[in-house]
C-alpha positions in Angstrom: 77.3 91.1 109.5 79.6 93.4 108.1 82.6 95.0 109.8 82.2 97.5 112.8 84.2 100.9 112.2 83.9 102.8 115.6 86.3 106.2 116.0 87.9 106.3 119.4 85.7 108.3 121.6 82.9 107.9 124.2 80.1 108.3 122.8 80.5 105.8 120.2 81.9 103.3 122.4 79.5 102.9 124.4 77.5 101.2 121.8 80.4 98.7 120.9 79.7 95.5 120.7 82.1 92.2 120.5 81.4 89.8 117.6 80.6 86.3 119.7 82.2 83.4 117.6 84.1 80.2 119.1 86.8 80.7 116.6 90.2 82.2 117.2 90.6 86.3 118.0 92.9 88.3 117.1 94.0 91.5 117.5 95.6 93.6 115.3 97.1 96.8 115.8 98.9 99.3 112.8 95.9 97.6 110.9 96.4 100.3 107.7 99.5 98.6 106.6 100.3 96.6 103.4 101.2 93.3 105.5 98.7 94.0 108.4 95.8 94.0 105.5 96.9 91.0 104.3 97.0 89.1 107.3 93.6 90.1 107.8 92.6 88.9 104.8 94.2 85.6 105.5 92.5 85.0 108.5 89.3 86.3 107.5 89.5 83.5 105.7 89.4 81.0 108.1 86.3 82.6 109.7 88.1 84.4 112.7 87.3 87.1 114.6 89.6 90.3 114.6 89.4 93.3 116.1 91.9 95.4 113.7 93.5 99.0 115.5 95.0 102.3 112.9 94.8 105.8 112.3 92.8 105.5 109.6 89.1 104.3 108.3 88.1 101.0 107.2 89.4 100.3 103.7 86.9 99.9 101.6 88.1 96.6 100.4 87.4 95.5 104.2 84.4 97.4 105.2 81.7 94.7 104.2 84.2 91.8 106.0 82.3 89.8 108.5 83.7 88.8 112.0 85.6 92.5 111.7 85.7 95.1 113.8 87.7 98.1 112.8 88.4 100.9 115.6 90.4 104.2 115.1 92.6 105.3 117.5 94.8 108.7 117.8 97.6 106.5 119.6 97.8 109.1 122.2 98.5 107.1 125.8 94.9 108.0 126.5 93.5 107.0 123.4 95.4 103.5 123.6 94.2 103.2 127.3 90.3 103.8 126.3 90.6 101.4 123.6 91.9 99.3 126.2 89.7 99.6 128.6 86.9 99.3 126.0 87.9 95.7 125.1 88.1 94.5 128.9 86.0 91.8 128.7 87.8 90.7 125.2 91.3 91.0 125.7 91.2 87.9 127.6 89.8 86.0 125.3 92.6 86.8 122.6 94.8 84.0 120.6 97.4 86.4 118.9 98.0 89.9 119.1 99.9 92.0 116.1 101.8 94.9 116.7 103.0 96.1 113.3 103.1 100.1 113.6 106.5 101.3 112.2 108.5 104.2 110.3 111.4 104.5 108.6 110.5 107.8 106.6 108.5 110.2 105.9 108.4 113.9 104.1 110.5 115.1 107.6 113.0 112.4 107.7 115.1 109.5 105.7 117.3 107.0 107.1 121.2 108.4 107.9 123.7 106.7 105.8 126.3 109.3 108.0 126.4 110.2 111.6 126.4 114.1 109.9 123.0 113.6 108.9 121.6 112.7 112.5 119.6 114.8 113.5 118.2 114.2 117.4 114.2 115.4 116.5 114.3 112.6 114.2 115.3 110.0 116.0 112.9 111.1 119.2 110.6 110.3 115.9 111.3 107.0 114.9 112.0 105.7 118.2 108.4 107.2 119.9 106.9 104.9 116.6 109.1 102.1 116.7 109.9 101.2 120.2 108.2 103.7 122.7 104.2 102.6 120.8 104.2 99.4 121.2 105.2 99.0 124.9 102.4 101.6 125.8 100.0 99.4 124.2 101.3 96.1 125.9 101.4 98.2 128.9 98.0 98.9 128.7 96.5 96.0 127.4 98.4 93.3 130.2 96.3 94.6 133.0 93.4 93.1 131.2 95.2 89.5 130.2 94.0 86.5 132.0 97.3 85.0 134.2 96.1 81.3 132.5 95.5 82.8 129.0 97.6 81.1 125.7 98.4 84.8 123.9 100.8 85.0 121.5 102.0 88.4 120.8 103.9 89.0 117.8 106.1 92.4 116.9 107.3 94.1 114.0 111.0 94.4 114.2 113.8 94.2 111.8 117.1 92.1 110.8 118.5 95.8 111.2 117.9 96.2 114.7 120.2 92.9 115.3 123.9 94.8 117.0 125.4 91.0 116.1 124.7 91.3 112.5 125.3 94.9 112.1 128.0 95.3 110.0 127.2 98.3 107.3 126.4 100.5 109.7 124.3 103.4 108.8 120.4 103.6 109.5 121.1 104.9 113.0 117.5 106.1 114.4 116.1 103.1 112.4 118.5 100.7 113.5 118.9 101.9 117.1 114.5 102.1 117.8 114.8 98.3 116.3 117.4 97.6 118.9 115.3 99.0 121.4 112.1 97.3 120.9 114.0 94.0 120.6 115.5 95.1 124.4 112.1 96.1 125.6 110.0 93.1 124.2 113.3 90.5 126.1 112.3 92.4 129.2 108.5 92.3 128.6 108.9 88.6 128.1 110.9 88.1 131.1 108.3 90.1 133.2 105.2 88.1 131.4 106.9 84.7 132.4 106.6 85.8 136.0 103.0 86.2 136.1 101.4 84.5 132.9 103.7 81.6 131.4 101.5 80.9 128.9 102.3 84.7 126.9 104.8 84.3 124.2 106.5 86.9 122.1 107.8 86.9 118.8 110.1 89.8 117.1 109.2 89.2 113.4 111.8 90.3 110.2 109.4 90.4 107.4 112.1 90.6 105.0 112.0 93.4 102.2 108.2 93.7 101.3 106.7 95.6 98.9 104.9 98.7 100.2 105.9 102.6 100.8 107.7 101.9 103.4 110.5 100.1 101.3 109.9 101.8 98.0 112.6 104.7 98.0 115.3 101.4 98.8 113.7 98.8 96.2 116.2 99.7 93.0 119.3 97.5 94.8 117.4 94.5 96.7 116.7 91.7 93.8 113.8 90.5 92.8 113.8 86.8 94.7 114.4 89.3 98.1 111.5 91.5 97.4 108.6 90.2 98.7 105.0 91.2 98.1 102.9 91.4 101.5 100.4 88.5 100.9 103.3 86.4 100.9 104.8 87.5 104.4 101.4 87.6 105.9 101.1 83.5 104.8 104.6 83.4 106.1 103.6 84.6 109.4 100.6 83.2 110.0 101.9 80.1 109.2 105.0 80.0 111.7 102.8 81.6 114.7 100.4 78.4 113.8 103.3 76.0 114.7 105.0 78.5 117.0 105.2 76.6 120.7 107.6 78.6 122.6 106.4 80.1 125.7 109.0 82.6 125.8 110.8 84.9 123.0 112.0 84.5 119.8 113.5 86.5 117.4 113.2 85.4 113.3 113.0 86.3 110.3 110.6 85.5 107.9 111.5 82.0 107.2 111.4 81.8 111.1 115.2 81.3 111.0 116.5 83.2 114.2 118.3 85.8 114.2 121.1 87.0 116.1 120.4 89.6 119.0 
């Protein structure tokens, strides 16, 4: 069977269907990036069924994948909340969900190295993308979570974001909507242990990887500290594989913690 593409809208919804297989499910969501392709790749590989979330259509590289299913979303709240509400009857059934949307620039914005170059539109930016996305889509997806279901939920974050180890300053949006998610996922995880102990959240540092979003930075990090995305998907998938903890963590990419 190959992979299922289905836009976000009603009409085409209501002839989803969920790929029935006794293997592991994962969700992932930001599914158009470097390190979220790979990942599926990887576990694609292992025969698991994923439902992957992004802006954009099925690569083509992916669009004959079996156990797939590829859904586009305009990450509006209501668009996140229809998806949502589409995958009732799987999101309790998930093993691992991904959350790997993130900016640092664009054609509108770049990272401050100054506080005269903050500008306040671009920071309501980066921090809607970085911090604000990926609480509405836990915030919509928990209402569906079983209270007994093993989930682990793992979220892009960044060494940056750490205010213990900040000590070049700079990056402000960047490093303040990195800060924020880290605060936001602490209290999600607090708030999850209440009501389903068996939910735990990782804040993942995937190092320097080799895609668009690090390229205009590349020309001083050296070579054995620039990674290419296949290798910090394995990375990944590997620690959330022996991951145990039922409450948060915060690593980098050699799952070495970091400090908050």
């Amino acid at each position: 069977m190959a992979a299922k593409h289905v836009r976000n809208n009603d009409s085409l919804y209501n002839t989803l269907f969920f790929l029935e297989v006794t293997m592991s499910k994962h969700l992932i969501i930001g599914a158009s990036s470097a390190i979220a392709q790979s990942m599926i790749m990887e576990i694609l590989k292992k025969e698991h069924s994923i439902i992957a979330i992004s802006r954009s259509r099925i690569p083509d590289a992916l669009a004959s994948s079996t156990n797939l299913q590829w859904i586009q979303c305009d990450y509006s709240t209501a668009g996140i909340q229809s998806i949502c509400q589409q995958l009732s009857k799987t999101l309790p059934e998930l093993n691992s969900l991904y959350i790997c949307n993130g900016i640092l620039h664009n054609h509108d914005l770049y990272p401050e190295k100054q506080i005269k170059q903050f500008k306040a539109e671009n920071f309501h930016s980066v921090m809607h993308v970085n911090a604000a996305l990926p609480m509405i889509w836990l915030q919509s997806i928990t209402p569906y979570l079983s209270r007994r279901q093993h989930l682990k939920v793992v979220l892009f974050s960044a060494r940056i974001g750490s205010i213990g180890d900040n000590e070049l300053g700079g990056w402000h949006s960047y490093r303040a909507s990195k800060a924020a998610l880290n605060m936001l996922a602490r209290n999600y995880a607090i708030e999850m242990n209440r009501s389903h102990k068996q939910v735990s959240i990782t804040l993942f540092h995937p190092g320097t990887t080799n895609t668009n979003l690090s390229k205009p930075f590349q020309k001083n990090v050296t070579p054995n500290k620039l990674f290419e995305p296949n290798f910090v998907a394995q990375q990944l998938l590997s620690i959330m594989e022996k991951q145990i903890s039922k409450d948060i963590s915060y690593i980098d990419w050699q799952g070495k913690p970091i400090p908050w």
